[in-house]
C-alpha positions as CSV (number, residue, x, y, z in Angstrom):
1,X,25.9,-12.3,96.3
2,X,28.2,-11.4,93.6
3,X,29.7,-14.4,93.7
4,X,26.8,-16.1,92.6
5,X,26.3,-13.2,90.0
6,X,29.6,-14.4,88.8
7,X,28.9,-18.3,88.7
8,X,26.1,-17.2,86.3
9,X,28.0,-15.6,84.3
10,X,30.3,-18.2,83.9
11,X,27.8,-20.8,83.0
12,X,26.6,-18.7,80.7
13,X,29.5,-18.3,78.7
14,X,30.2,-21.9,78.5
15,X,26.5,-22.6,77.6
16,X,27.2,-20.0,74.8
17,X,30.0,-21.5,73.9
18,X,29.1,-25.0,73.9
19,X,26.2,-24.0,71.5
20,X,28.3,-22.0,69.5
21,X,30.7,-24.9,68.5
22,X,27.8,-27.0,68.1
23,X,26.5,-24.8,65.3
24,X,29.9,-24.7,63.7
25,X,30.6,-28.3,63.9
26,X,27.0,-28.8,62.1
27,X,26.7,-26.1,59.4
28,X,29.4,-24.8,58.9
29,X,32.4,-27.1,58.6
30,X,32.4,-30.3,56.4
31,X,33.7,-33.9,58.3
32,X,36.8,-33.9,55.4
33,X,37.9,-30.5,56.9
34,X,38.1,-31.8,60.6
35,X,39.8,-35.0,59.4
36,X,42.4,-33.2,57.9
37,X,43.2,-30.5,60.7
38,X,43.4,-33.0,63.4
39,X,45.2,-35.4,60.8
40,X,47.4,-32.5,60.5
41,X,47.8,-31.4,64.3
42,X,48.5,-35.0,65.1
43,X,51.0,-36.4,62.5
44,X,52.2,-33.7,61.1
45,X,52.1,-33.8,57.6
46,X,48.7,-33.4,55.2
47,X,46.2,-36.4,54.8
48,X,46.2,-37.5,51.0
49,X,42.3,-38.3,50.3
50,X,42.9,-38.7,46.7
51,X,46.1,-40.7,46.3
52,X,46.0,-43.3,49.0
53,X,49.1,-44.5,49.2
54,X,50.2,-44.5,53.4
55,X,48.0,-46.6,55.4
56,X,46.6,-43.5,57.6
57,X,45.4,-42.0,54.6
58,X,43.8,-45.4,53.9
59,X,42.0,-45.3,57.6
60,X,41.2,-41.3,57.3
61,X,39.4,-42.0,53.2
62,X,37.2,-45.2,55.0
63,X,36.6,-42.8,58.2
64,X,34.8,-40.4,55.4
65,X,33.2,-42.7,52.8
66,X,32.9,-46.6,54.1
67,X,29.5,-47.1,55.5
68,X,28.5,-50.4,56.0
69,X,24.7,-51.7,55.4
70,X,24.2,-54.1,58.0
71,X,24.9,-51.7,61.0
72,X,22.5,-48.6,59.4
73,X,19.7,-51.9,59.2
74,X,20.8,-52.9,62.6
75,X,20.5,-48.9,64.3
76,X,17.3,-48.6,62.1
77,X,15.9,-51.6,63.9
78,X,16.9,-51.1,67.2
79,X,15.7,-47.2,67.2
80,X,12.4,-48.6,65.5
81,X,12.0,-50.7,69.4
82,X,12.3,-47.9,71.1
C-alpha cells in the first residue's frame, strides 16, 4: 500500500514538472534565449546574432528568422484536410 502511495507521488511530481517547464518554455522564455544557452553549452563560446560572421551563427540567425512560404501554405492545407 505505501508503495503505491509512493508511485503516486512520483507521477505527480513529474506531471508537475512536466507542466511546469511547459509554461516556462511558452511564456516565459523567448526562442533567441534557448538558442543561445544551448549554443553556449554546446560549443562553447556566445552565438553572434548580429554580426554573422562563423557559419553556426549563420545556421542559429536562419533557425530564428528564415520562414519559408511554401511549407506554412503546405501545413495550412494539409491541417485544412483534417
Amino acid at each position: 500500500m505505501k508503495l503505491i502511495i509512493k508511485i503516486k507521488e512520483i507521477d505527480l511530481l513529474l506531471f508537475s514538472y512536466d507542466k511546469l517547464s511547459e509554461l516556462y518554455y511558452k511564456y516565459l522564455t523567448t526562442d533567441e534565449k534557448i538558442i543561445k544557452r544551448i549554443f553556449k553549452e554546446r560549443v562553447g563560446r556566445s552565438v553572434n546574432l548580429e554580426n554573422l560572421v562563423k557559419y553556426n551563427d549563420k545556421l542559429q540567425w536562419l533557425k530564428l528568422y528564415w520562414r519559408d512560404v511554401q511549407i506554412d501554405l503546405r501545413l495550412g492545407i494539409m491541417l485544412r484536410k483534417k
